[in-house]
C-alpha positions as CSV (number, residue, x, y, z in Angstrom):
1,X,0.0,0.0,0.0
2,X,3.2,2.6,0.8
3,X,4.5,1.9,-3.0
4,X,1.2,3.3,-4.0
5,X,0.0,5.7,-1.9
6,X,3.7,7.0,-0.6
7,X,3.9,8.3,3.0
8,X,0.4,9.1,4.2
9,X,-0.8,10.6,8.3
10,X,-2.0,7.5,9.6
11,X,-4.2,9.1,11.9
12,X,-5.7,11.4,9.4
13,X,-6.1,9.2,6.4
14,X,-7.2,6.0,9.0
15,X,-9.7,8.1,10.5
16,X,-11.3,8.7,7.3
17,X,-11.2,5.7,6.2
18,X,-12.9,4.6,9.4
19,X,-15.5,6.8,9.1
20,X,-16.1,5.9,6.0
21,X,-16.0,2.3,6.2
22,X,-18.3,2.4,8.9
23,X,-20.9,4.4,6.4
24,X,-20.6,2.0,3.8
25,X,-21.6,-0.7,6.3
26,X,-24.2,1.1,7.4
27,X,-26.0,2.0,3.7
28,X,-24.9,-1.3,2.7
29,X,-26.8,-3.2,5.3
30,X,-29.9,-1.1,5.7
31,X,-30.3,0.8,2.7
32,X,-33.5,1.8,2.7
33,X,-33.1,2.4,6.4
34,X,-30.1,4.7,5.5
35,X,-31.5,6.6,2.9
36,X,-34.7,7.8,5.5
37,X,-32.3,8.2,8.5
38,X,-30.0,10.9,6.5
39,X,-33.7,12.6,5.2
40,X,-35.3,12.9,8.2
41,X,-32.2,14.2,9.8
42,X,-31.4,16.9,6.9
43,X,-35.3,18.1,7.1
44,X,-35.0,18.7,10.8
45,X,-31.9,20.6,10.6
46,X,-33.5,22.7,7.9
47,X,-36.7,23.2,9.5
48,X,-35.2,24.2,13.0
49,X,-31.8,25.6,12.3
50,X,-32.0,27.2,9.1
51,X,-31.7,30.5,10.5
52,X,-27.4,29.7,11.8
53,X,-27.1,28.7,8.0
54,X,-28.6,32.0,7.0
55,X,-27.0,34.4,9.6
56,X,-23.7,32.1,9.6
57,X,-23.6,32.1,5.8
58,X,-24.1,35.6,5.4
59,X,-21.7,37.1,8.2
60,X,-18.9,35.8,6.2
61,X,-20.1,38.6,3.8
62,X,-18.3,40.6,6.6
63,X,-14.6,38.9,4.9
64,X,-15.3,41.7,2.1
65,X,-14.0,44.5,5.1
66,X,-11.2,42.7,5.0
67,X,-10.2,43.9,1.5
68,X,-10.5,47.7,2.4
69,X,-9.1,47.2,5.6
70,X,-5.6,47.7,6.5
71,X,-4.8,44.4,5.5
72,X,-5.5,44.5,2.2
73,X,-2.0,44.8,1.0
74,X,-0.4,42.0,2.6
75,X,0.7,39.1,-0.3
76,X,0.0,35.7,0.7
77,X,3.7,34.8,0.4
78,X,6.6,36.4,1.1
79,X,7.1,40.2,-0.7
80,X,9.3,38.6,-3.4
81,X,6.5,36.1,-4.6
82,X,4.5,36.9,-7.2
83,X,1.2,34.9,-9.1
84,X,2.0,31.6,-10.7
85,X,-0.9,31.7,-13.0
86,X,-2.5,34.3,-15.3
87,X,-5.5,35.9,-14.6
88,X,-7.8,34.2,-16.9
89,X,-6.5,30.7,-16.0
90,X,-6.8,31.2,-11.8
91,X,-10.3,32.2,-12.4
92,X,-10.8,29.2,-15.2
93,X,-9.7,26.5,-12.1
94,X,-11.7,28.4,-9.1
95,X,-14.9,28.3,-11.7
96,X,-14.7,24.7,-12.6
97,X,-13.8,23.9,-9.0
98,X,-16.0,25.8,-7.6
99,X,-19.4,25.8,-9.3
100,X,-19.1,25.0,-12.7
101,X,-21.0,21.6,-13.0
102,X,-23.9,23.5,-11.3
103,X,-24.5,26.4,-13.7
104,X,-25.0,23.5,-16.4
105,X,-27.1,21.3,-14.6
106,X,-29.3,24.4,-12.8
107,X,-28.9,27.3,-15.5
108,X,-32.3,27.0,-17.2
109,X,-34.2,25.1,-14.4
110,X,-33.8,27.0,-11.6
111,X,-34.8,30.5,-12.9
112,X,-37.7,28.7,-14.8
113,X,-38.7,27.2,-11.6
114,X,-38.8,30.7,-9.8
115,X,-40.5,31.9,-12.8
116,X,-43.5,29.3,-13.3
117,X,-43.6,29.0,-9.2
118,X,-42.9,32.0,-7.7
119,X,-42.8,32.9,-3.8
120,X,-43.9,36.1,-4.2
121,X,-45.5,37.2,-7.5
122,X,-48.2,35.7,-9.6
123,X,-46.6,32.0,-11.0
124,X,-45.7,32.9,-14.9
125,X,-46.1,36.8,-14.8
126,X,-44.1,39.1,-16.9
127,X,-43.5,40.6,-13.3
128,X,-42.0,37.2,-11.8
129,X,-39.2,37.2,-14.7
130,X,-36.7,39.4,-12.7
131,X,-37.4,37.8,-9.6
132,X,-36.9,34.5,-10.2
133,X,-33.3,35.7,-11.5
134,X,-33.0,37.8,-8.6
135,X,-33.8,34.8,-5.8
136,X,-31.4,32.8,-8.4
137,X,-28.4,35.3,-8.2
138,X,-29.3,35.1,-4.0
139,X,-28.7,31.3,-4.3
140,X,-25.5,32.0,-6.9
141,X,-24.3,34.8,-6.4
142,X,-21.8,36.6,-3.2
143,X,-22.8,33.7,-0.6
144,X,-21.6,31.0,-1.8
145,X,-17.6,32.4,-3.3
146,X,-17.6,34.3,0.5
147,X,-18.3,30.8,1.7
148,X,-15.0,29.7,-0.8
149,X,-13.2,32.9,-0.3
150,X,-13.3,32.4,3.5
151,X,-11.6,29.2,3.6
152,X,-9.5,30.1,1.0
153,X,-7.6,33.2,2.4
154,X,-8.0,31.4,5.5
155,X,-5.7,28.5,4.6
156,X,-3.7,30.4,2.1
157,X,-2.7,32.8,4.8
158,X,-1.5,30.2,7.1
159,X,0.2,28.1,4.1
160,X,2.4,31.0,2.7
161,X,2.7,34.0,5.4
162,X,3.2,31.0,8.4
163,X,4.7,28.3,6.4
164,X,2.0,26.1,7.4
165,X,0.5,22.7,5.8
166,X,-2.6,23.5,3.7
167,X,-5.0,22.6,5.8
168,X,-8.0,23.4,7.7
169,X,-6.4,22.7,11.0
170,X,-3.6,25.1,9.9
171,X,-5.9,27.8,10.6
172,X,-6.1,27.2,14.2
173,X,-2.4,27.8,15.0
174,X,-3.4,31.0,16.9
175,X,-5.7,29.3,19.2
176,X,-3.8,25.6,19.3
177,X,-0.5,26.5,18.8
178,X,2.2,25.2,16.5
179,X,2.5,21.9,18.6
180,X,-1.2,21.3,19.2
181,X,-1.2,21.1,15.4
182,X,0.2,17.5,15.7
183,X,-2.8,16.9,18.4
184,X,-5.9,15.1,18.5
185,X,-8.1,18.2,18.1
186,X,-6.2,18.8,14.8
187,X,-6.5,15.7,13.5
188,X,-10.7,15.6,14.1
189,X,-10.4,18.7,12.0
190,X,-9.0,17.6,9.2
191,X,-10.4,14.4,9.2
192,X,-14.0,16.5,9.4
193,X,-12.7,18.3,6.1
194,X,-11.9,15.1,4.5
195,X,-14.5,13.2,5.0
196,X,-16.8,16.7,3.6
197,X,-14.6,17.6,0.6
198,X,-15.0,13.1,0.0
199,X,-19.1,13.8,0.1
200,X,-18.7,17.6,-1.6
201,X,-16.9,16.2,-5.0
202,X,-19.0,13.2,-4.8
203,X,-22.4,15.1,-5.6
204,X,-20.6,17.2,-8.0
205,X,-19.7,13.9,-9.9
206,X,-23.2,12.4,-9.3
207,X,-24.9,15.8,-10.3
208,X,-22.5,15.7,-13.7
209,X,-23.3,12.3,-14.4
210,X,-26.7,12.1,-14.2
211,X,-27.4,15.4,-16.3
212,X,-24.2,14.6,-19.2
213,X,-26.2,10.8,-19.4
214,X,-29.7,12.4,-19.7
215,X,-28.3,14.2,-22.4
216,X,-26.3,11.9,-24.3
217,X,-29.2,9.6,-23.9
218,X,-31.6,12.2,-25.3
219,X,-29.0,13.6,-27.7
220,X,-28.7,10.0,-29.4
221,X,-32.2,7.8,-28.6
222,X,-30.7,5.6,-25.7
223,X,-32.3,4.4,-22.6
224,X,-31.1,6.1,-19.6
225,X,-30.7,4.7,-16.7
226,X,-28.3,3.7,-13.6
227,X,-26.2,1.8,-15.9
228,X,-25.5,4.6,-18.1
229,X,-24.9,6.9,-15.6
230,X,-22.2,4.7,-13.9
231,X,-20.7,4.5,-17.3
232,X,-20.1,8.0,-17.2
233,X,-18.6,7.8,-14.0
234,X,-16.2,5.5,-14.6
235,X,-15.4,7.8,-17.4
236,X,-14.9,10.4,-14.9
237,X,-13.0,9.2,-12.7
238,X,-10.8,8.0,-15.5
239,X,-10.1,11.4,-17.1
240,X,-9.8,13.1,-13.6
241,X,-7.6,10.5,-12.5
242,X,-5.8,10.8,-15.5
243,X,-5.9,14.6,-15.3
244,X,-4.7,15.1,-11.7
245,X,-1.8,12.8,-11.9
246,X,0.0,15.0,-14.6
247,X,-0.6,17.3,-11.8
248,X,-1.5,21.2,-11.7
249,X,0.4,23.3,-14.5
250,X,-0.6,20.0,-17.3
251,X,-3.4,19.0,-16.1
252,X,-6.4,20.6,-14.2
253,X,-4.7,24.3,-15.5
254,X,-5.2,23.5,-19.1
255,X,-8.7,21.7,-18.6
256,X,-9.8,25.1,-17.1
257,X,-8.6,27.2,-19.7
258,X,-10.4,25.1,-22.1
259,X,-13.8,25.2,-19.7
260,X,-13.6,29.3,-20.0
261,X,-13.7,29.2,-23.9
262,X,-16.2,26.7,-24.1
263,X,-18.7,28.8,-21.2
264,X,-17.8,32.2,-23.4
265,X,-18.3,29.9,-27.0
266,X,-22.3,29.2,-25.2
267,X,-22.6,32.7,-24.1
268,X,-21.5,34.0,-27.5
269,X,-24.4,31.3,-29.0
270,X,-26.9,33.1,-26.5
271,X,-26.5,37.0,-27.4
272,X,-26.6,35.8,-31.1
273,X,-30.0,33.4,-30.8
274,X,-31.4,35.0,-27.6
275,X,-33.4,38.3,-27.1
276,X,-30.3,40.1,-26.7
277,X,-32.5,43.2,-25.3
278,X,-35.0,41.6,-23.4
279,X,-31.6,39.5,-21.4
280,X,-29.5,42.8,-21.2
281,X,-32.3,44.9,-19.6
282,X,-33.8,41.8,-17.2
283,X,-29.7,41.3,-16.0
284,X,-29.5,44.6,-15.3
285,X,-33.2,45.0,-13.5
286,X,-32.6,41.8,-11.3
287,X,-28.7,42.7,-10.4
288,X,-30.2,46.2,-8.9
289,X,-32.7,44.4,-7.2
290,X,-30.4,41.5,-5.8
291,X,-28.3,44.5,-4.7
292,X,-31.0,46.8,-3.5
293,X,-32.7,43.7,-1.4
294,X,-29.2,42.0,-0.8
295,X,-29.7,42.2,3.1
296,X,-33.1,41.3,3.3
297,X,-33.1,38.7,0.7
298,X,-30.2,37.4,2.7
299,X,-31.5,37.4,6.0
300,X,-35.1,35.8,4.8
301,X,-36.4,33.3,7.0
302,X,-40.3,33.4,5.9
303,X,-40.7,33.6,9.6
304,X,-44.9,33.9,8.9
305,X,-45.0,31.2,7.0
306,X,-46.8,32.8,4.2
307,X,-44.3,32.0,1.6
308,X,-44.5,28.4,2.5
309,X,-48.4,28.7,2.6
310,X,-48.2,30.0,-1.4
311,X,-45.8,27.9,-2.4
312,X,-47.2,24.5,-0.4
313,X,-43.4,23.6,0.8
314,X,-40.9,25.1,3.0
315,X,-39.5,27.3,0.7
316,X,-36.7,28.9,2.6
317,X,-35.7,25.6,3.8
318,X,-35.9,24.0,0.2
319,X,-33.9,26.5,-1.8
320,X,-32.4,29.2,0.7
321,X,-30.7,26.9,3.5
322,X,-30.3,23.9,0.8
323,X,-27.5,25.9,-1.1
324,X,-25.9,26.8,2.0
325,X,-25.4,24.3,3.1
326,X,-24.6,22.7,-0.3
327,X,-21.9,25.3,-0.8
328,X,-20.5,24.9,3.1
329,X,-20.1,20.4,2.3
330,X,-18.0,22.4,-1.0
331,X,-15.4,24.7,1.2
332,X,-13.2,22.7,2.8
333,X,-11.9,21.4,-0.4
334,X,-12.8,24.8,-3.0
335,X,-11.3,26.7,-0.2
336,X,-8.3,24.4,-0.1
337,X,-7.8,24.6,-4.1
338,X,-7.9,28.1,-4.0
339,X,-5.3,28.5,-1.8
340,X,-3.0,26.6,-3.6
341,X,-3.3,28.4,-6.5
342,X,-3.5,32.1,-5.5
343,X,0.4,32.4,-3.7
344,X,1.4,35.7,-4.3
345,X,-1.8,37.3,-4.8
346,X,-2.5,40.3,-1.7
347,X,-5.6,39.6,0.5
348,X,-7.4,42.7,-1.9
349,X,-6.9,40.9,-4.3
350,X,-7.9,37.9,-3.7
351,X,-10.8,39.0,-1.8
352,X,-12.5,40.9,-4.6
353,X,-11.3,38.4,-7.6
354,X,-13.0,35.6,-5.8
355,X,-16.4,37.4,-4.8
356,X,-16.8,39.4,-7.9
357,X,-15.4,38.1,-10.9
358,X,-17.1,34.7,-10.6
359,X,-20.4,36.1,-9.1
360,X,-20.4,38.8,-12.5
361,X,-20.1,35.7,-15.1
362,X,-22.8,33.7,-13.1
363,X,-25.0,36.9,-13.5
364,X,-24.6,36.5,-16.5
365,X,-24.9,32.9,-17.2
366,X,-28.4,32.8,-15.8
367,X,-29.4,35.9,-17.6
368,X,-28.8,34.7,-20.7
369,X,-29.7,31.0,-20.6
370,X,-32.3,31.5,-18.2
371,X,-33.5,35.1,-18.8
372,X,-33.9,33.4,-22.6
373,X,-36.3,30.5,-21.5
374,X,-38.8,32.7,-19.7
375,X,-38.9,35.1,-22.4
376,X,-39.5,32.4,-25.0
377,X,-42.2,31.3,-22.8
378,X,-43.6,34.5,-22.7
379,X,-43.4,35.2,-26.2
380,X,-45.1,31.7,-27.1
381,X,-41.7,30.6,-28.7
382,X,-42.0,27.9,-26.9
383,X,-45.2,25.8,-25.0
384,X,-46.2,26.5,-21.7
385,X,-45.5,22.2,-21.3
386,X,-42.1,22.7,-22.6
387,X,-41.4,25.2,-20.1
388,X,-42.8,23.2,-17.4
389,X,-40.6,20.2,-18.2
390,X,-37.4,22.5,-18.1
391,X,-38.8,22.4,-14.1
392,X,-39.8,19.0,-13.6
393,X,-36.8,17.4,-15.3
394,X,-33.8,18.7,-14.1
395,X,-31.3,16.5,-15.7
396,X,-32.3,17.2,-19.0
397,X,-33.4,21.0,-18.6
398,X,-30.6,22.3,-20.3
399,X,-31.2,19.9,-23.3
400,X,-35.0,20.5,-23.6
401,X,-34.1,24.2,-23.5
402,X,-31.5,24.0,-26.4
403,X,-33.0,21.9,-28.2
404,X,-35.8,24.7,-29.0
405,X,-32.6,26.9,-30.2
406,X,-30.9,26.8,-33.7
407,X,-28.0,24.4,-34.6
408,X,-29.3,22.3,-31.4
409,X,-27.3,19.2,-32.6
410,X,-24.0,21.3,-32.8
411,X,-25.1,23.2,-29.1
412,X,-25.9,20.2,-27.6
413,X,-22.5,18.1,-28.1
414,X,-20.5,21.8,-27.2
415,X,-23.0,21.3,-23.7
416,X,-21.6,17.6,-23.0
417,X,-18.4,18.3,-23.5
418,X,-18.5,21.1,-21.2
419,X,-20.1,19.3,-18.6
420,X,-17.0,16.5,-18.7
421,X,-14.2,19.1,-18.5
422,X,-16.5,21.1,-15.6
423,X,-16.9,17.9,-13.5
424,X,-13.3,16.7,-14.5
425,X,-11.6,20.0,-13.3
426,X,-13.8,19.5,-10.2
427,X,-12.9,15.5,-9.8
428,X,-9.5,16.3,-10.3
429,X,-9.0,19.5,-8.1
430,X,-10.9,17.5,-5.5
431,X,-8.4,14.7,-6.1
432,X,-5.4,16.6,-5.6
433,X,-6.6,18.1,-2.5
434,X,-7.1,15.1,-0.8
435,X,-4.3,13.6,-2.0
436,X,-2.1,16.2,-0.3
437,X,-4.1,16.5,3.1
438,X,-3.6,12.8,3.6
439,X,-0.1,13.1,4.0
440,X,2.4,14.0,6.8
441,X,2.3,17.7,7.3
442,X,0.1,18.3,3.9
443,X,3.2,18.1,1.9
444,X,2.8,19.6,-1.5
445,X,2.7,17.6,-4.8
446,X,1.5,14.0,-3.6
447,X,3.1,11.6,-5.3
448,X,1.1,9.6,-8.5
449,X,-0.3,6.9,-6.4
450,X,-2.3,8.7,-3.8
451,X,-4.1,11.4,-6.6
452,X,-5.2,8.2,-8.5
453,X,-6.0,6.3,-5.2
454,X,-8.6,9.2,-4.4
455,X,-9.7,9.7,-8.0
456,X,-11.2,6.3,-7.6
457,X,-12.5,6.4,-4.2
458,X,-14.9,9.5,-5.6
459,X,-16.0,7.4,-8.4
460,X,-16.9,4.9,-6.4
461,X,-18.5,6.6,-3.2
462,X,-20.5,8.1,-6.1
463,X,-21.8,4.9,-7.6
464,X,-22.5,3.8,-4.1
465,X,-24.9,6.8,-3.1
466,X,-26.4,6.2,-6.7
467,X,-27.5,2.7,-6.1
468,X,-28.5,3.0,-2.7
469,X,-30.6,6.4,-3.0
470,X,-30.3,8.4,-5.9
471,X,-28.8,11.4,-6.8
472,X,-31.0,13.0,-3.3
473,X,-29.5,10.8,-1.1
474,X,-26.1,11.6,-2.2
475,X,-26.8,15.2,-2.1
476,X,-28.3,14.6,1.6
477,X,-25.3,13.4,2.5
478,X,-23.0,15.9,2.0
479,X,-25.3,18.6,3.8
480,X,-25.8,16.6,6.3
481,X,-21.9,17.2,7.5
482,X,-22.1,21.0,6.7
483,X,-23.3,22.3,10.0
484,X,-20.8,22.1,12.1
485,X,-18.1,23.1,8.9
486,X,-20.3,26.9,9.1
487,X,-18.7,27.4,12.7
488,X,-15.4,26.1,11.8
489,X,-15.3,28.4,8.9
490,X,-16.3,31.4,11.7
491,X,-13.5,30.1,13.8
492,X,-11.3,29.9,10.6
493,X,-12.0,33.5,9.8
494,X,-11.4,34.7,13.5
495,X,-8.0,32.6,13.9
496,X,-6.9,34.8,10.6
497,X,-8.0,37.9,11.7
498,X,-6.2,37.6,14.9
499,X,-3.1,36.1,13.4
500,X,-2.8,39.3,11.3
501,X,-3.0,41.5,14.0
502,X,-0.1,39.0,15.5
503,X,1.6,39.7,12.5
504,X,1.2,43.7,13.0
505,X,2.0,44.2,16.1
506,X,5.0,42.3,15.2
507,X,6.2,45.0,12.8
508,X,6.0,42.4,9.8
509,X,3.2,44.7,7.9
């Protein structure tokens, strides 16, 4: 096992294999069981706590201070460093790690399911257009890349300004100290962050699967079904494996360079074909409104009830607090990425790059593909039961959608070979992060072994969540664990900020 996995922290990578081990035996032997246990517990953590995801999720919004503070100038690295990757390709990895896969598979559904079901205005309006991209750009837009950009500077401070491992118990060296890092406390940590970046990348390979299969099944008159689905996985895990093992600067760098021409080759296809006006003009009316409303949008809890009494669900809980915590199972290992790609970047920087840049491009993702569907529907261009089953089938929403565009045959193979080099950029960051956390002190550039190890592991705890459950039970799963990562990620935050007052009072800024 040494030969092909190298040096690896015993107590770290045993623990989460433990852990593990002892969930597979559990889903294994009770499945059905299983599936109901990790429901029931997710809907009564939604229902009653939903508020710490909400207030948790958006105090880290306070991180953009941060930028204008004081701090803002320090480089994470010493003054000599300076970027080791261009502009375009840093924000082409933190896209396709970050949430890539989910702009494919949630583009056209989401806004059309705002749209047709609205929480607040009359279901199908002209008036429910710009809020159903509004309540999409909540759910897409500054919460979850704070969530990232938290952990992030977090562990890219500790890694470059304190020479510290990347990881997330590197961020408690203010309160533990440099030898409680190599205690038990610190180990819980990082096994925590294992095990939820193992159940994060999971669902994003799940989620890729399932949607590039209902495609390629629609795209070509096959049957779809679990079979094809773990076909694609395989293939996955393959090319991420294969991907991650010629490590960063060949591998996952030129995947996401290639992911940034393809998303601006589909946007380019949308100003042409779409109605360019009628986008432009809802973008622009539902990003003043998302800004306008951004603290109460943010802080929404539907504490009457009314809300859930319109829609007939717990709204809040079933879009609002979902994502959350869907983007919180995501940080341990996007954070982790990030940081170690952005060494040599200043905290500004990195701060505003990771919040804005990514948040303006999803803006305008879902204004196009999704402000596009609703005005077809609208317009007549396409039927009201098309429209509907954009909503109701979310695998293949994207591929209903384009399918009532020009050139569809041509648009649609573009869309699946986007959605392998999202998920593989994703597979394969995810790989290489947990390839380097599972060894002694987080040493940099695990060796080939241990990134294909890992790659394989993801493609299987996938296909296990499939069979058992489904795509929702493998989504449950990975919320379920995000909870207690939101106060981590506080603590995170608070270990930085008082590590660079450390640092100040030191005379080092």
């Amino acid at each position: 096992m040494k030969k092909i996995l190298g040096s690896v922290d015993r107590a770290v990578f045993g623990g989460s294999a433990a852990i593990y081990l002892a969930l597979f035996i559990f889903i294994i032997s009770a499945p059905a069981f299983a599936e109901k246990a990790i429901k029931d517990t997710l809907e009564y953590t939604f229902n009653n706590l939903g508020w710490i995801y909400i207030l948790g999720a958006s105090s880290l919004l306070l991180a953009l201070l941060l930028a204008f503070s004081r701090f803002g100038n320090i480089r994470l690295g010493q003054p000599e460093d300076t970027p080791e990757y261009s502009f375009l390709s840093w924000m082409g990895m933190l896209f396709g790690a970050g949430i890539g896969v989910g702009l494919l598979y949630f583009g056209v559904n989401e806004p059309m399911t705002h749209f047709l079901a609205s929480p607040f205005y009359e279901n199908g309006h002209p008036t429910a257009a710009p809020d159903a991209l509004r309540l999409t750009f909540l759910h897409w837009g500054l919460h979850p890349w704070a969530l990232y950009c938290a952990a992030g500077l977090a562990m890219a401070y500790f890694q470059y300004r304190r020479g510290l491992p990347n990881r997330v118990s590197s961020c408690f060296e203010p309160m533990l100290g440099r030898e409680g890092l190599k205690g038990p406390v610190a180990k819980i940590i990082d096994i925590f962050a294992i095990v939820a970046t193992l159940c994060g990348v999971s669902t994003s390979a799940g989620f890729a699967a399932t949607q590039f299969s209902a495609g390629f099944a629609r795209q070509y008159g096959l049957p779809p079904g679990l079979y094809l689905v773990a076909v694609v996985i395989v293939l996955i895990g393959f090319l991420s494996t294969l991907s991650a093992m010629k490590g960063l600067e060949k591998g996952i760098k030129v995947i996401s360079d290639l992911n940034m021409w393809l998303v601006l080759i589909m946007i380019a296809f949308m100003v042409i074909v779409g109605p360019l006006v009628f986008d432009l003009g809802l973008m622009l009316e539902s990003i003043g409104s998302y800004f306008s409303k951004l603290v109460a949008t943010s802080l929404f809890t539907d504490a009457s009830g009314e809300v859930a009494k319109k829609v007939g669900f717990n709204w809040v809980g079933g879009w609002t607090v979902m994502y959350y915590a869907w983007w919180l199972a995501f940080a341990p290992f996007v954070g982790g990425f990030l940081a170690d790609i952005s060494k040599g970047r200043s905290i500004r920087e990195f701060i505003l790059a990771c919040l804005f840049a990514p948040t303006v491009l999803c803006f305008i993702w879902f204004a196009f593909f999704g402000g596009t569907a609703m005005e077809w529907t609208l317009s007549g261009k396409i039927t009201l039961e098309t429209a509907q089953s954009m909503v109701s089938s979310s695998d293949e929403s994207l591929f209903i959608f384009l399918s009532e565009a020009p050139i569809a045959s041509l648009t649609i193979i573009i869309t699946l070979c986007l959605s392998m080099t999202l998920i593989v950029t994703s597979v394969n960051s995810g790989t290489y992060v947990l390839a380097q956390r599972s060894r002694p002190g987080g040493a940099p550039d695990p060796p080939i072994g241990n990134r294909a190890f890992w790659g394989v592991f993801i493609s299987l705890n996938a296909l296990l969540f499939l069979w058992v459950g489904g795509m929702q039970a493998l989504r449950n799963s990975s919320m379920v664990a995000a909870l207690p990562f939101l106060f981590i990620l506080i603590l995170m935050i608070a270990n930085t900020i008082r590590a660079l007052l450390q640092e100040e009072r030191g005379g080092k800024i």
